[in-house]
N, C-alpha and C positions, 0 to 999 in steps of 0.2 A: 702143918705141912700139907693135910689132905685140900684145905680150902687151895690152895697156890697151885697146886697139881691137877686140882678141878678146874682153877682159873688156865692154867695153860694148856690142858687137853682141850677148850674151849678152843681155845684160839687155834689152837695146831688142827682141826679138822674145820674150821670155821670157813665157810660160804659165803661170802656176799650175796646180800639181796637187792643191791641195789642196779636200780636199770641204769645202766651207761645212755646217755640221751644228749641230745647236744648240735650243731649244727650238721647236718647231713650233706657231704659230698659233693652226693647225684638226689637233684631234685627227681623225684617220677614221675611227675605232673610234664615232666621238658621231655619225655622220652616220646620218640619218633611214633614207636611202635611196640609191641609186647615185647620180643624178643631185648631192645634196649631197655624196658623196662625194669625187666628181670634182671638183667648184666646190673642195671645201677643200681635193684635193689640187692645181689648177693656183694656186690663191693662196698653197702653201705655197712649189711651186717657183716663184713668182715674189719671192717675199721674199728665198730664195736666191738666185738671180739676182743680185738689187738688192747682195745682202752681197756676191755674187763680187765685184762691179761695182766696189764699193765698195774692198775689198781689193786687186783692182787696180790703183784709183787710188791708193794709199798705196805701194804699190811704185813706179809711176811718178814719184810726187813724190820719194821719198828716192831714187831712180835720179836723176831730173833733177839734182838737191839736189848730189850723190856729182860728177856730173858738170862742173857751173859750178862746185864749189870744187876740183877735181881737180887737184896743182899739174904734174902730165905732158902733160894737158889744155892746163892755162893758160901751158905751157912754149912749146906748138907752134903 
């Protein structure tokens, strides 16, 4: 039981490392001036954000998922 307890304290504080990356929005290279630069790039890093966010809640859910049907879990 201590390995399963190891395996899901892993998971239950577990971080993505991975960089959310992907088609960007707001190109910067189009922007007029600094000021729109800026605006396109904090709306860029907000979309990523929103996909980290996202991505993490998908891991959460088949973590939870993994855990209610776990039969070491549902042994103890």
């Amino acid at each position: 039981m201590e390995e399963v307890d190891a395996f899901y304290d892993f998971w239950f504080d577990f971080k993505s490392w991975r960089i959310i990356q992907g088609e960007d929005e707001h190109i910067l290279e189009d922007a007029e001036d600094a000021y729109e630069k800026r605006w396109m790039h904090v709306e860029n890093e907000r979309e990523r954000k929103r996909l980290k966010k996202e991505h993490m809640k998908n891991i959460s859910m088949l973590r939870d998922l993994a855990f209610k049907r776990d039969p070491w879990v549902l042994a103890n």
